[in-house]
VOGU-3710 file (C-alpha; in Angstrom, 3 decimals, decimal comma):
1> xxxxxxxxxx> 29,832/-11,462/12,173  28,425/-11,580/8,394  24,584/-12,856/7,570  22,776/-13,656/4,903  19,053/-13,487/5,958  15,903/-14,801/3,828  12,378/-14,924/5,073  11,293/-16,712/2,164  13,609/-19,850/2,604  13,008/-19,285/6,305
11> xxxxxxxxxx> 17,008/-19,483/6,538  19,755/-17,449/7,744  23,747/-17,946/6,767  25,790/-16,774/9,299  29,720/-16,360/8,876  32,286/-15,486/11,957  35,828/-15,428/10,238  36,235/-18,989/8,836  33,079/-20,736/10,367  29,477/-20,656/8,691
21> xxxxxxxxxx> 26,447/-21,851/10,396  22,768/-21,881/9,748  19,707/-20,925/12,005  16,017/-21,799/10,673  12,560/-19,784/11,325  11,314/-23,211/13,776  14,534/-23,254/16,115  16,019/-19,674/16,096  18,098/-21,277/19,365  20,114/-24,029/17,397
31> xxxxxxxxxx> 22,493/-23,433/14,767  23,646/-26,037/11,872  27,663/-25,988/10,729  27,937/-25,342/6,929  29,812/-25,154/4,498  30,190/-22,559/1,293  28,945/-24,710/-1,269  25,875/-25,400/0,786  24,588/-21,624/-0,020  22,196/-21,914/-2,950
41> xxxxxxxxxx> 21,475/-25,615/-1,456  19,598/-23,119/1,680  18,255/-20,828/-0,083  17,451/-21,718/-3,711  15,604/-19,392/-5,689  15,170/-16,911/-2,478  14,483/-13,843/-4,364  14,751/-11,348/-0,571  18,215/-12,225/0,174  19,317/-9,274/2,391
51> xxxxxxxxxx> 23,460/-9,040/3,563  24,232/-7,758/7,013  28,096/-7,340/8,290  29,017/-6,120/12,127  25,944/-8,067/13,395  25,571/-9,637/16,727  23,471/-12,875/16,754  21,307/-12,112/18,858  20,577/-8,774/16,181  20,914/-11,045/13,459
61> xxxxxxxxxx> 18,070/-14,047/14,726  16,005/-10,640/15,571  16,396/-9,150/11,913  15,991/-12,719/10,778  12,709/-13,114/12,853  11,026/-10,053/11,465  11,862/-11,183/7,651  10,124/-14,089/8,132  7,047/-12,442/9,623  7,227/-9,743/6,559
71> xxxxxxxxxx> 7,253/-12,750/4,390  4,539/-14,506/6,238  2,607/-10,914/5,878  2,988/-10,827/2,165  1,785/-14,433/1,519  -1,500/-13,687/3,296  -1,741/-10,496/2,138  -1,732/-12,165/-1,433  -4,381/-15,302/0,107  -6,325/-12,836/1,523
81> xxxxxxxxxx> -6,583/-10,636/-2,151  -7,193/-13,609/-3,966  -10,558/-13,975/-5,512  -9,993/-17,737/-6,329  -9,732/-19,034/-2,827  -12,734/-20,224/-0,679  -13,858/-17,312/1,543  -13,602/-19,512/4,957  -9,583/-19,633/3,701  -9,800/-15,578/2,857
91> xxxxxxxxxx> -11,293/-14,831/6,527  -8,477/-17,144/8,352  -5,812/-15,236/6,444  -7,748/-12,065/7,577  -7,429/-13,502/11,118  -3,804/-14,571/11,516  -2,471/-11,772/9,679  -4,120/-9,398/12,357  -2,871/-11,685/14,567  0,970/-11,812/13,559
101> xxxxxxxxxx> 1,068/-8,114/12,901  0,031/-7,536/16,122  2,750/-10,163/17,848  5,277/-8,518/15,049  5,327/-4,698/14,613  8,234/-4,707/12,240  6,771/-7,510/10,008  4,660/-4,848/8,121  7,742/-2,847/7,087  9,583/-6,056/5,549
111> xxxxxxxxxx> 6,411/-7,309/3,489  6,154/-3,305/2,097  9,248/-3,783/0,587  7,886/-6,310/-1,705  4,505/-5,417/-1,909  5,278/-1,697/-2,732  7,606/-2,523/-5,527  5,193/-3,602/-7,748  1,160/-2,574/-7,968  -1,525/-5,167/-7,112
121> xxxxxxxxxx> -3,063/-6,777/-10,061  -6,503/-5,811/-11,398  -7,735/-8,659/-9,994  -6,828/-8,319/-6,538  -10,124/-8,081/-4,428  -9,312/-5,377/-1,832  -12,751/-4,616/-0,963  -13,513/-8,138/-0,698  -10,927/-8,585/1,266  -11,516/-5,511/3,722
131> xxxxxxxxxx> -15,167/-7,355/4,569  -13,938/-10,210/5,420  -11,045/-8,707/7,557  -11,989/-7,047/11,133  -11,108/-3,844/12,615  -7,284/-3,934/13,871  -3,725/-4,369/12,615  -4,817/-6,713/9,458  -7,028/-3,834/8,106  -5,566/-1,158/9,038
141> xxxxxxxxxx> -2,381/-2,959/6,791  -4,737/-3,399/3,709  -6,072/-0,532/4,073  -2,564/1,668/3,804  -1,313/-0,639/0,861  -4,452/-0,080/-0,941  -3,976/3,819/-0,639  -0,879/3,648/-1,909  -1,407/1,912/-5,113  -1,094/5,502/-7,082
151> xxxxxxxxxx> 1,988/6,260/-5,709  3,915/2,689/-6,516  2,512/2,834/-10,123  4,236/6,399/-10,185  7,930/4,856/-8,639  7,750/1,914/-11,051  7,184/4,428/-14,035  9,735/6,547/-13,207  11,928/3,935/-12,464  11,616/2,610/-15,821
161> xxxxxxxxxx> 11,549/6,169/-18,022  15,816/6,382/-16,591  17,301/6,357/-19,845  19,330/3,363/-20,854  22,912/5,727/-20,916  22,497/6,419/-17,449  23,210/2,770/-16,398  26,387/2,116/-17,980  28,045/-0,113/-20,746  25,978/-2,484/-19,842
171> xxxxxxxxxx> 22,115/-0,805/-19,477  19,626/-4,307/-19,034  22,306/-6,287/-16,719  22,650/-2,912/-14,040  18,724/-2,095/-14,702  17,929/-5,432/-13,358  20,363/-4,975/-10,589  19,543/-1,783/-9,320  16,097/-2,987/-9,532  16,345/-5,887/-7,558
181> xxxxxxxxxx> 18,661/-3,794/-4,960  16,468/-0,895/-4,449  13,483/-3,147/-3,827  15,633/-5,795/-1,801  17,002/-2,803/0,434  13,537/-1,223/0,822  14,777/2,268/-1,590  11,552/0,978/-3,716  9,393/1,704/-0,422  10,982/4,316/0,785
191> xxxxxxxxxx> 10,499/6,449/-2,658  6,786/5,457/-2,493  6,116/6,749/1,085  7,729/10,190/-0,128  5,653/10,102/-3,097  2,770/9,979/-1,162  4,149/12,907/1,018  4,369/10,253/4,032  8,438/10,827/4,521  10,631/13,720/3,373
201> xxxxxxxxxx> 12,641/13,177/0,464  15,819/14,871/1,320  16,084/12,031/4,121  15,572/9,422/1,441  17,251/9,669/-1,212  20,451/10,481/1,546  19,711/7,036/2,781  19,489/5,641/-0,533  22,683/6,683/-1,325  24,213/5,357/1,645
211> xxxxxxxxxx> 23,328/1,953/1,644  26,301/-0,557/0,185  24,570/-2,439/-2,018  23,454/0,807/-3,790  26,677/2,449/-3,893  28,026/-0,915/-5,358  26,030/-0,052/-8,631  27,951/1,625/-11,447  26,841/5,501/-11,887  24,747/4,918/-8,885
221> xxxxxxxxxx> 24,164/8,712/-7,614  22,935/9,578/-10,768  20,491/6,245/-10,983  19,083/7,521/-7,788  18,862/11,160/-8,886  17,276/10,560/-12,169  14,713/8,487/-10,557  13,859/10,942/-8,070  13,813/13,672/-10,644  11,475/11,471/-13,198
231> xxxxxxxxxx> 9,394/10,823/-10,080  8,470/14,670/-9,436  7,700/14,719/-13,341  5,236/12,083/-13,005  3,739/13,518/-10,158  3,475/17,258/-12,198  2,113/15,804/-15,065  -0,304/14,139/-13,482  -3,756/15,187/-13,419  -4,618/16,273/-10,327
241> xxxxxxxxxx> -8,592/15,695/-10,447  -7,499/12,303/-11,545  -5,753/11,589/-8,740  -8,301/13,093/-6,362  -11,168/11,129/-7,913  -9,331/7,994/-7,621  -8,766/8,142/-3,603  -12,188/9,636/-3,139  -13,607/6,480/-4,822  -10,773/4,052/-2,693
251> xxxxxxxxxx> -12,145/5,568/0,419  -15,798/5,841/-0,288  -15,111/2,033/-0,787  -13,798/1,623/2,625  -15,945/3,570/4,403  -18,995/1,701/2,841  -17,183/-1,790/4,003  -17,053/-0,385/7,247  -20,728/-0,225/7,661  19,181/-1,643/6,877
261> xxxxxxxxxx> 22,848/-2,228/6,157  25,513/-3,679/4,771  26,665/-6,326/1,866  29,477/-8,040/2,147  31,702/-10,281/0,149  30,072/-13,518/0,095  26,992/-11,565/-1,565  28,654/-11,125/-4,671  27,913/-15,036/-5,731  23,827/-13,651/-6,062
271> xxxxxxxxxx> 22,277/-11,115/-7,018  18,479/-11,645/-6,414  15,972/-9,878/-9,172  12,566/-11,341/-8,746  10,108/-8,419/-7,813  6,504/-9,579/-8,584  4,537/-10,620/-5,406  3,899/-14,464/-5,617  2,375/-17,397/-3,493  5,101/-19,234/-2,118
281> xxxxxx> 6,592/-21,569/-4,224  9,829/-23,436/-2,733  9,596/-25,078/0,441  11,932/-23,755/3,479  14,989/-25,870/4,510  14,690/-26,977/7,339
//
């Protein structure tokens, strides 16, 4: 069995030879007959379409249960940053996002891959938002996203200093690509935690360059290579009092608020590039 999974539409597209069918995030149990032209119909301007093959369904609702609760994550993640909402809304987000990490383990994983492709704006209020959240899961998720703000800033910068030749004939079309794969596929994350020293990079760049829809991308081993290699050059050039000064100040802060896969054929019809953390802005199909 094929599937197409999306937390953000809160849909998943399942194919078994011939015969498509659709499961949604409020009745994982029942399944909807479809048909191929229905696909951007379900999942419109989804922008974390991930494609599975050799999945069982009962892998496939569990994979598909876990994006939705990464997606869920990000959203009040963002709420809970955002210094333009009411601060009885900011403290319920701090509550039910302790709440569903703690009912969904995995759920932190799939909102990193979004919210460590990209660094939080200026204007994100992590401290605020670390007073108004309590001691558990919630926090604890804040808190790690917040410490690795230096690191994503370094991936995106050596991400974009890959010189244009190394893509191909066609640089800004595969740029955007491998961009939107990487971060889709979690490679963004994964070169952020080994960055930050939390993983090994010998183990992730070797998964990087395993995964399909990576391998799909023209001149791909050298895409990944480059990047890793620009990475290490950021992180050498990089002042290291800098670096030291800014954490010390992150967690001075904090300590004062205290007190997978494959992608098969029918993925070729989208190619997902959106990146920037967002409130959600298309309603799920139901």
């Amino acid at each position: 069995m094929e599937a197409v999974l999306s937390g953000q539409a809160g849909v998943a597209l399942l194919g078994d030879g011939g015969t498509l069918s659709s499961i949604h995030v409020h009745d994982l149990d029942t399944s909807v007959a479809r048909r191929a032209g229905e696909f951007h119909y379900l999942f419109g301007a989804a922008s974390d379409l991930v494609f599975v093959e050799n999945i069982s369904p009962d892998n496939a609702r569990q994979e598909f249960q876990a994006a939705v609760d990464g997606e869920d994550a990000t959203q009040l993640k963002l709420l809970l940053l955002a210094t333009d909402r009411p601060e009885d809304i900011r403290r319920t987000a701090a509550e039910e996002l302790s709440e569903l990490l703690s009912a969904s383990p995995h759920a932190a994983a799939c909102a990193e891959r979004l919210l460590l492709s990209t660094a939080l704006p200026h204007e994100a209020d992590v401290p605020g938002a670390l007073l108004l959240s309590s001691e558990g899961p919630g926090r604890d998720f804040l808190q790690r996203v917040g410490r690795l703000q230096p690191y994503v800033r370094r991936a995106q910068e050596a991400f974009e200093a890959i010189p244009e030749d190394v893509f191909g004939p066609s640089p800004e079309d595969c740029r955007t690509a491998a961009d939107a794969a990487c971060v889709r596929e979690g490679v963004v994350r994964q070169f952020v935690l080994a960055a930050a020293g939390d993983l090994g990079w010998q183990g992730v760049v070797l998964a990087a360059l395993q995964i399909p829809a990576v391998r799909s991308l023209p001149n791909h081993r050298n895409i990944v290579m480059r990047w890793k290699s620009n990475l290490n050059v950021v992180e050498q050039t990089t002042a290291i009092q800098d670096d030291l000064s800014v954490m010390a100040a992150v967690d001075a802060q904090w300590e004062d608020d205290a007190g997978r896969r494959r992608e098969p054929k029918m993925s070729a019809k989208y190619r997902p590039h959106q990146r920037t953390p967002s409130y959600r802005s298309s309603q799920r199909v139901h």
